[in-house]
C-alpha positions as CSV (number, residue, x, y, z in Angstrom):
1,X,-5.4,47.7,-46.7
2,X,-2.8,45.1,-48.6
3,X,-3.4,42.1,-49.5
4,X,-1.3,39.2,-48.4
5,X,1.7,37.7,-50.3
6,X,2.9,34.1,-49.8
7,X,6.1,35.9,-51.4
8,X,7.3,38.1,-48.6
9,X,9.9,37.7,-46.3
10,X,10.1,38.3,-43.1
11,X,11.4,42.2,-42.3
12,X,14.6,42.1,-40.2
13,X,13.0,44.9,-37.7
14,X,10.3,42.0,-37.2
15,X,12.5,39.7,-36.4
16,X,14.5,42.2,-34.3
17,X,11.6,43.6,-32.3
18,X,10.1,39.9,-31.4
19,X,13.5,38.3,-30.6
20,X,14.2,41.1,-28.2
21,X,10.6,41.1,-26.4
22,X,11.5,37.4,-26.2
23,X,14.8,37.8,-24.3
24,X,13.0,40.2,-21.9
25,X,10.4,37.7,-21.3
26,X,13.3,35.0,-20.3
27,X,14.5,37.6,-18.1
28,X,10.9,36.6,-16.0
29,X,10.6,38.7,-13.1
30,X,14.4,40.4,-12.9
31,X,13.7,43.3,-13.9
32,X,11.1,44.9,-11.7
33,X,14.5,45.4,-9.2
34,X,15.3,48.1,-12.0
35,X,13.8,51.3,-11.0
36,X,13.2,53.4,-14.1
37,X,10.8,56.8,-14.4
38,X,8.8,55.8,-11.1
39,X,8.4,52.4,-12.5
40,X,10.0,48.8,-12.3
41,X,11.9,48.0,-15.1
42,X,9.6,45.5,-16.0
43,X,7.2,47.6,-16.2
44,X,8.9,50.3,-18.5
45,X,10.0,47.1,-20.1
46,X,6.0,45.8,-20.8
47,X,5.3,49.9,-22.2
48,X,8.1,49.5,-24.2
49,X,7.2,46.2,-25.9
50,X,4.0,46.9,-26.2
51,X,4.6,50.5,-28.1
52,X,7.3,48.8,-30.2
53,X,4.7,45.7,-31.3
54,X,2.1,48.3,-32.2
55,X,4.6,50.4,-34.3
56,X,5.7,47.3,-35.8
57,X,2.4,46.5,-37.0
58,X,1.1,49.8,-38.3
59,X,4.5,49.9,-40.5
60,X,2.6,47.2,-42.3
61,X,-1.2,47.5,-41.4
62,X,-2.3,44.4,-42.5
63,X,-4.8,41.5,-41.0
64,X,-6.4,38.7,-42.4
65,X,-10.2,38.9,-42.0
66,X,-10.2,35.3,-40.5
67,X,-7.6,36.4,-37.5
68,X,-9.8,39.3,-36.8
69,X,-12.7,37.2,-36.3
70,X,-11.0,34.9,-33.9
71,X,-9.7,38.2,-32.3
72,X,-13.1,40.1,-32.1
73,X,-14.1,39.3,-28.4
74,X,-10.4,40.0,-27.1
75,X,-10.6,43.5,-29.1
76,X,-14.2,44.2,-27.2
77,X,-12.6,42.8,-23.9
78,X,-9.5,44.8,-24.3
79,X,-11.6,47.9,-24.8
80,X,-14.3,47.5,-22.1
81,X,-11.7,47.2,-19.5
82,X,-10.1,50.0,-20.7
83,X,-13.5,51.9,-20.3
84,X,-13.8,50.4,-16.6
85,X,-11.2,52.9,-15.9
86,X,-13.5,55.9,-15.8
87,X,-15.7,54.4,-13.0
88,X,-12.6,52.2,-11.1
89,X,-10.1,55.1,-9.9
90,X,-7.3,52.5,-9.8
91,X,-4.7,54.5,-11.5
92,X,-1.5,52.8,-12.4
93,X,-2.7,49.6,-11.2
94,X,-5.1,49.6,-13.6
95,X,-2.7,51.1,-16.6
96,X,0.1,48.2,-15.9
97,X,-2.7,45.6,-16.2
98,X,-3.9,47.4,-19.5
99,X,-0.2,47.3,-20.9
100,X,0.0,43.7,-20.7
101,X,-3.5,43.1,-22.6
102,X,-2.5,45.9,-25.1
103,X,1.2,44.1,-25.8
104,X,-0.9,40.6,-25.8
105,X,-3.6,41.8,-28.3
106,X,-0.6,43.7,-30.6
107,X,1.7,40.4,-30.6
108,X,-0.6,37.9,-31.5
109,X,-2.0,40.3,-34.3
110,X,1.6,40.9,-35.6
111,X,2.6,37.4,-35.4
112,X,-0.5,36.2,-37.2
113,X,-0.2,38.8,-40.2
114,X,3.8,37.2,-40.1
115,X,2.5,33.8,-40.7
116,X,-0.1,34.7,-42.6
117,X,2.3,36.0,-45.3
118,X,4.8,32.7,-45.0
119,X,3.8,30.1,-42.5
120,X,8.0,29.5,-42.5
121,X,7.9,32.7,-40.5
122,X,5.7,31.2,-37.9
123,X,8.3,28.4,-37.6
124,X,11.2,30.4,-37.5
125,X,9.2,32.5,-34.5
126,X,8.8,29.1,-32.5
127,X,12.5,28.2,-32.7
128,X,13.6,31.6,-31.8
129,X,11.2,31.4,-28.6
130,X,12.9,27.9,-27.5
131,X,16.4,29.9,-28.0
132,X,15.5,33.5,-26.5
133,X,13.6,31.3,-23.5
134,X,16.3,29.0,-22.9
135,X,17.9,31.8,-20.6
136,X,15.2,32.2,-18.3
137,X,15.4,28.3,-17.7
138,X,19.3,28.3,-17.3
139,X,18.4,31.0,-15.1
140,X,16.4,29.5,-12.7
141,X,19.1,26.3,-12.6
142,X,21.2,28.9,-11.0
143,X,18.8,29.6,-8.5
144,X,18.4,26.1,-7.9
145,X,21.7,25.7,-7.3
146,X,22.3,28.5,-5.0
147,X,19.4,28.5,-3.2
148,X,19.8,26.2,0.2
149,X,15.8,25.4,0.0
150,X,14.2,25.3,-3.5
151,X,11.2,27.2,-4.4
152,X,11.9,29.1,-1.2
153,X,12.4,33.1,-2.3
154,X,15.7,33.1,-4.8
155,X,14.5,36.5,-4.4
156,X,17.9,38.3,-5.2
157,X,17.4,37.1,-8.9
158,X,13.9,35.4,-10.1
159,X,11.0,34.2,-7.8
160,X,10.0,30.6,-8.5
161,X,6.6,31.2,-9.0
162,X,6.3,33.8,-11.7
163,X,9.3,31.7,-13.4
164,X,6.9,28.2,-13.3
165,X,4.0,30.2,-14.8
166,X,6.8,31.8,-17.6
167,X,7.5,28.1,-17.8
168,X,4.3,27.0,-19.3
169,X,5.0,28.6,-22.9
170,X,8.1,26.7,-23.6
171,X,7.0,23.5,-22.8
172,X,4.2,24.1,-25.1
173,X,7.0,25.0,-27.9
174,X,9.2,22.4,-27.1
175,X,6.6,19.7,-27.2
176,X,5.2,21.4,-29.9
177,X,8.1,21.0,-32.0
178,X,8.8,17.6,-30.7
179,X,5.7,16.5,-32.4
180,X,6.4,18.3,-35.9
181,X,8.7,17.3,-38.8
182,X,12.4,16.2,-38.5
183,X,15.2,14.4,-40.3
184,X,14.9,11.5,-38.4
185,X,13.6,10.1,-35.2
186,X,16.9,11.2,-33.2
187,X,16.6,14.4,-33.9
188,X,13.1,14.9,-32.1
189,X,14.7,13.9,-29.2
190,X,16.4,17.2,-28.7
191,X,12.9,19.3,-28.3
192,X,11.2,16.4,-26.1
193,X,14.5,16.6,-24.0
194,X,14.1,20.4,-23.2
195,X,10.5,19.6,-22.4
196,X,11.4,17.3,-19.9
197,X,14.0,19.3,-18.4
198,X,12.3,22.7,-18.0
199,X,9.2,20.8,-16.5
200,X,11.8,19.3,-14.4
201,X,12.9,22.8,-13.1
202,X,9.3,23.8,-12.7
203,X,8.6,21.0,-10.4
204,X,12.1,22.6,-8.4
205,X,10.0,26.0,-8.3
206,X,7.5,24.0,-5.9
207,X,5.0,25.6,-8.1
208,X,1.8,22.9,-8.1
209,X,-0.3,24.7,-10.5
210,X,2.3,25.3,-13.0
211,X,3.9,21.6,-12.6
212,X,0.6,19.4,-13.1
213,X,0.0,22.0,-16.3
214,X,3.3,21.0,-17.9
215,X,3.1,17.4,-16.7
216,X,-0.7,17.3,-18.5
217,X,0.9,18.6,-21.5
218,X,3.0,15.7,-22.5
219,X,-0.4,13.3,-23.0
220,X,-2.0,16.3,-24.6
221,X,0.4,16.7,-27.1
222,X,0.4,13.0,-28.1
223,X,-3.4,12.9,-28.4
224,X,-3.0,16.2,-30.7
225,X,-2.6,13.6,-33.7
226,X,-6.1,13.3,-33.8
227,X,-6.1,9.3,-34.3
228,X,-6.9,6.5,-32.6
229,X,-3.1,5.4,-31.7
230,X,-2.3,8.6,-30.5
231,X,-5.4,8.3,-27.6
232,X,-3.9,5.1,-27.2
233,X,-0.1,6.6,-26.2
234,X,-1.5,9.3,-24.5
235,X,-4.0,7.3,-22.0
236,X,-0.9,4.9,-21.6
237,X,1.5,8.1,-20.4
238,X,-1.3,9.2,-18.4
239,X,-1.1,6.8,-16.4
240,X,1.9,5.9,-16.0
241,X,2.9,9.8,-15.6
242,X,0.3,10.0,-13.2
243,X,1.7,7.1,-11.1
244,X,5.2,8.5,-11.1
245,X,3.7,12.0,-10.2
246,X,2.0,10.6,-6.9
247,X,5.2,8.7,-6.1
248,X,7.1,11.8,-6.4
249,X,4.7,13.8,-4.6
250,X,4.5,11.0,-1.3
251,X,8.3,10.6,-1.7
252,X,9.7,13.9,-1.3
253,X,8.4,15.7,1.7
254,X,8.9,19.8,0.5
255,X,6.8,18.7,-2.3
256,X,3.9,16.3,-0.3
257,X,4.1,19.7,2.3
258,X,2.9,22.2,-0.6
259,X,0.5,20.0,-1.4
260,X,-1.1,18.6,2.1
261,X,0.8,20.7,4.5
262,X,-0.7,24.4,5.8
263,X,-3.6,25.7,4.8
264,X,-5.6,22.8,3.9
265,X,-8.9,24.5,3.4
266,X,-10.0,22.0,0.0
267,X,-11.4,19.2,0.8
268,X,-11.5,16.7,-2.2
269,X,-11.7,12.9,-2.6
270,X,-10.9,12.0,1.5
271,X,-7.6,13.9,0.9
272,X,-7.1,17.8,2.3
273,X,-5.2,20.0,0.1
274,X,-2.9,23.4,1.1
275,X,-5.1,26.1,-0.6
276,X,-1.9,28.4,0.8
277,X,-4.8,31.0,1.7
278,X,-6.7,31.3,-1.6
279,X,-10.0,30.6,-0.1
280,X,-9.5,33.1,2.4
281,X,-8.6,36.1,-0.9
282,X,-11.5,34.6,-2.8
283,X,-14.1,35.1,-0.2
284,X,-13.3,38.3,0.1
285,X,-13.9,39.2,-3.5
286,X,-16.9,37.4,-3.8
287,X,-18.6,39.2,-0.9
288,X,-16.9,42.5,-2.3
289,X,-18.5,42.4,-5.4
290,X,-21.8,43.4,-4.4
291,X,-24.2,45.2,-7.1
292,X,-21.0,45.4,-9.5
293,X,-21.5,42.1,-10.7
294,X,-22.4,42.4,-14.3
295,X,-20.4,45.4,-15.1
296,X,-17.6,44.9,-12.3
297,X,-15.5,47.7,-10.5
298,X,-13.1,48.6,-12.9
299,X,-9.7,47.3,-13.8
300,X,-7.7,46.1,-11.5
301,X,-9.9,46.7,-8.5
302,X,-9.4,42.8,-7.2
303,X,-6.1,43.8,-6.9
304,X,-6.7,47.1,-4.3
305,X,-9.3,45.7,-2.5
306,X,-6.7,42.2,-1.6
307,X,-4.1,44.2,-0.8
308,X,-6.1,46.5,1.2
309,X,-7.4,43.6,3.3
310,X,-4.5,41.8,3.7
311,X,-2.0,44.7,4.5
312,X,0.1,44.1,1.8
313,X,1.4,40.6,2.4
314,X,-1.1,39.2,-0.5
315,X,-1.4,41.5,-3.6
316,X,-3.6,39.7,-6.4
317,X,-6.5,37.4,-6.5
318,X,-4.8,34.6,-7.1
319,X,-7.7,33.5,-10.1
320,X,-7.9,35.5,-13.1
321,X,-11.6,34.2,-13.9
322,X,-12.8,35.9,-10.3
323,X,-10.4,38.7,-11.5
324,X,-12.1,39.8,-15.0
325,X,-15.4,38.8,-12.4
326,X,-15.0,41.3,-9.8
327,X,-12.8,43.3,-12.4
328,X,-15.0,43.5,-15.3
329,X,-18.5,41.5,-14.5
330,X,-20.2,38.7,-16.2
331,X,-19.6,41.5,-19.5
332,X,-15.8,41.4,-19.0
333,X,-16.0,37.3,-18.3
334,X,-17.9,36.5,-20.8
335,X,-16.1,38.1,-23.3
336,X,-12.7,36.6,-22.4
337,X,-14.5,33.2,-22.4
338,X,-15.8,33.7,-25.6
339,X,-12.4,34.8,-27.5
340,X,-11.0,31.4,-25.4
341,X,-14.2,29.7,-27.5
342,X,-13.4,31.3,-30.7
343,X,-9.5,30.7,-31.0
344,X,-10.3,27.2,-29.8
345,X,-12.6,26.7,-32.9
346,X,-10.0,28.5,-35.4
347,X,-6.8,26.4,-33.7
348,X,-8.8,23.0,-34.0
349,X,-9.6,23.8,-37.3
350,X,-6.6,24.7,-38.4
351,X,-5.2,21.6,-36.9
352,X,-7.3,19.4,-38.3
353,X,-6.7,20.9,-41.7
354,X,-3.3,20.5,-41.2
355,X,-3.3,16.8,-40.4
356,X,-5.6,16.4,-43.2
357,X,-3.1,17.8,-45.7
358,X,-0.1,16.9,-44.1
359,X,1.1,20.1,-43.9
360,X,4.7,21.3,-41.8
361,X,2.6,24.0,-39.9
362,X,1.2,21.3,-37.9
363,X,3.3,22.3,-34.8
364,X,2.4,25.8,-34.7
365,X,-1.4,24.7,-33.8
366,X,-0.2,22.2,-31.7
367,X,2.0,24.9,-29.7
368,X,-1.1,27.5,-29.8
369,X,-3.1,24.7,-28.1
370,X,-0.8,23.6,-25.2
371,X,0.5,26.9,-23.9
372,X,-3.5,28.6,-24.1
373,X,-4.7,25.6,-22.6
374,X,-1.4,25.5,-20.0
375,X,-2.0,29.2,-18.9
376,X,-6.3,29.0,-18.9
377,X,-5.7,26.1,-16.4
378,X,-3.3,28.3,-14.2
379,X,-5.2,31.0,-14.3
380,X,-7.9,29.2,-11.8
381,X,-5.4,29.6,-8.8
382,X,-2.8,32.1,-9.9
383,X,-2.3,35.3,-11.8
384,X,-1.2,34.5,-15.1
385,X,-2.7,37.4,-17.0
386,X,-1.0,40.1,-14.9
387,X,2.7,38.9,-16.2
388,X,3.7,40.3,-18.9
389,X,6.5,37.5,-19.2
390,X,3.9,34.9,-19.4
391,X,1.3,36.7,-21.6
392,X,3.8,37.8,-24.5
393,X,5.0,34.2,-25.3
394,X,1.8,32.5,-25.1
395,X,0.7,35.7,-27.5
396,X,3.2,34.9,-29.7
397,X,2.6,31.0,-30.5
398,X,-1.0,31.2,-30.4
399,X,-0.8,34.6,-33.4
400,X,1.6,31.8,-35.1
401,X,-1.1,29.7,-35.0
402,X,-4.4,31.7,-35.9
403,X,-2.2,33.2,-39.2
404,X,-1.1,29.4,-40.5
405,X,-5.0,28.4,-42.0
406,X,-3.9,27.3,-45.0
407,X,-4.3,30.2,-47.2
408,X,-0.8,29.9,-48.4
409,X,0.4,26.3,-48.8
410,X,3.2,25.0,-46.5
411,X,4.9,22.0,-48.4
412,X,3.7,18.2,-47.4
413,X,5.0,15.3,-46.1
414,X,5.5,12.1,-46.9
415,X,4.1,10.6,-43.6
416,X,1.3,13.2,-42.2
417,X,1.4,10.9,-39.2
418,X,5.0,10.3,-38.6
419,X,6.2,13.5,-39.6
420,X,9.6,12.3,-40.2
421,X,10.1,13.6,-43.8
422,X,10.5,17.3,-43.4
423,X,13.3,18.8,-41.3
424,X,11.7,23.2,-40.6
425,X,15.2,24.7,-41.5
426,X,15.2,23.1,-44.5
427,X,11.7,24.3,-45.7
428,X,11.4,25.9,-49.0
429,X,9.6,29.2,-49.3
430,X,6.1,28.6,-49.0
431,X,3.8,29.0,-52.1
432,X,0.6,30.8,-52.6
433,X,-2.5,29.0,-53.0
434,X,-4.4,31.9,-53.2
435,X,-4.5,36.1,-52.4
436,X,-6.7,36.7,-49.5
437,X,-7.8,40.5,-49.4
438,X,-7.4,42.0,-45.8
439,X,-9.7,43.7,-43.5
């Protein structure tokens, strides 16, 4: 293998390949009306990103040793579900789901060995996710506007759901950037802005998971700055978010109905809540699992056996923990939780380091944290993991993230807290403190 270079520049082809998967992503759910080789387009779309990402990296076969250790347990959970297939028998079920973990492994690896080499790259790769995801929102405006009752099918372009769950990742980068280094004060406004407006569209999805997981990052990426101010802010927009958020949900009936209305089978506090017939799909699974439950049924098997029972008119498990459960077992499970330990660790770390130093990358960890943490959360009631839209982003800020640890310095600022001294277009090319060797 290579070893690293704080001197190289970012290939055009990478930047190429990663801007285009982008602008697929923002395309959410639209292409799987594209039929193409017995597959949706977004399908062909998810093989095709996924083989290009690969062939990207191995034109360059490097890794830093420290971003394979983060990566270890995903490597080992990406290949024991891909061994599940002998025993599942869930054919191209089972291959689709496989895709999306194969072109989530292979972007966070390419866009860690990109940092890795300049942290300026990693950057660059966060403003060119707010641009190429930027459609997908202005997308969904249209839907909002055409569509006599929000959140209610749009089904002739993008479904509000899957969009809410796409969603997740540029809030994370907005807020993310927001909270890095500008040229003054006004100019942070721009970044926070978009936040505020694509949670706004969110909460016109009627998606509930997806719009208290945006709403819970604004605090979260206040109390990011580690000090004691920062908790201070953050408790302070808690609550007065929070208020705002109950006034909004008891004002608006469509949105107090999603919440209270239907199937209220959770009981919680005095109030009932509209599980919208998840209970129902996750008893099933858990009396399906039988005997399988420490090596599971194979991939994609949660899917087959809901859609089985429920004829069709429910198709996934609607939790991606009971998913890798039934799916995978306690092996699968506990190997996904334990990459979600280890790239905590690393991203904390590298945070902390970053404060420490004062060093620009300090939005790329705060991005890595707020979409992982965004999409973990959703994936308690929804199906986050099987979306290829939703998975590549997230891959992409948290590989930003695990490849900026310092290695090669990023240039301080003048105010590590107020980051108001550095503006990221105007960032010099970063300088090598040292050449790591690659494993």
């Amino acid at each position: 293998m290579h070893a690293l270079s704080g001197h190289f520049r970012k290939p055009a082809l990478a930047e190429i390949v990663l801007f285009g998967v982008m602008v697929f992503c923002a395309l959410v759910d639209l292409p799987i009306r594209l039929k193409i080789a017995g597959t949706s387009g977004l399908g062909a779309g998810t093989f095709a990103a996924a083989g290009l990402v690969w062939a990207l990296f191995l034109i360059r076969p490097v890794l830093p040793g420290y971003v394979l250790k983060s990566l270890l347990f995903l490597i080992l959970f990406e290949i024991y579900s891909a061994g599940t297939m002998f025993w599942s028998g869930t054919g191209i079920d089972g291959v689709q789901l496989l895709v999306v973990g194969i072109a989530f492994l292979g972007l966070i690896v390419v866009c860690a060995r990109e940092t890795a080499m300049n942290p300026a790259n990693g950057l660059l790769i966060l403003r060119m996710l707010l641009i190429a995801t930027s459609i997908g929102v202005a997308m969904y405006w249209y839907v909002a506007y055409t569509e006599p009752k929000l959140g209610e099918g749009a089904d002739d372009l993008i479904n509000p759901r899957p969009f809410a769950l796409f969603a997740l990742t540029v809030v994370a980068a907005a807020l993310a950037c927001w909270r890095g280094p500008h040229r003054s004060k006004m100019a942070s406004v721009l970044p926070l802005a978009w936040a505020a407006i694509t949670t706004f569209t969110v909460g016109l999805s009627m998606s509930r998971t997806a719009l208290v997981c945006c709403a819970a990052l604004f605090p979260l990426a206040i109390l990011l700055r580690l000090n004691f101010k920062s908790f201070m802010q953050a408790l302070s927009l808690l609550v007065v978010g929070g208020a705002l958020f109950v006034v909004a949900v008891f004002s608006y009936q469509p949105l107090y109905d999603r919440f209270f209305a239907g199937d209220v089978a959770i009981h919680a506090g005095g109030y009932t809540f509209n599980a919208s017939g998840r209970t129902r799909i996750w008893d099933v699974l858990l009396r399906g699992i039988g005997d399988d439950w420490v090596f599971g049924k194979g991939v994609a098997s949660s899917e087959v056996l809901v859609r089985r029972t429920f004829k069709d008119l429910i198709v996934q498990p609607h939790n991606d923990y009971l998913r890798f459960y039934f799916d995978t077992g306690i092996v699968g499970l506990a190997l996904w939780l334990c990459f979600a330990g280890a790239f905590y660790s690393r991203t904390i770390a590298n945070l902390r380091r970053s404060l420490r130093d004062g060093s620009a990358d300090y939005p790329l960890h705060v991005a890595g944290l707020l979409a992982f943490s965004a999409v973990s959360w959703s994936m308690l009631t929804d199906n986050s993991v099987c979306y290829s839209f939703v998975m590549m982003p997230l891959a992409m800020v948290m590989g930003c993230s695990l490849g900026a640890d310092g290695s090669v310095a990023m240039p301080v600022i003048s105010d590590p807290q107020g980051f108001e001294a550095v503006f990221p277009e105007q960032l010099p090319q970063a300088i090598p403190r040292k050449i790591r060797s690659v494993s």
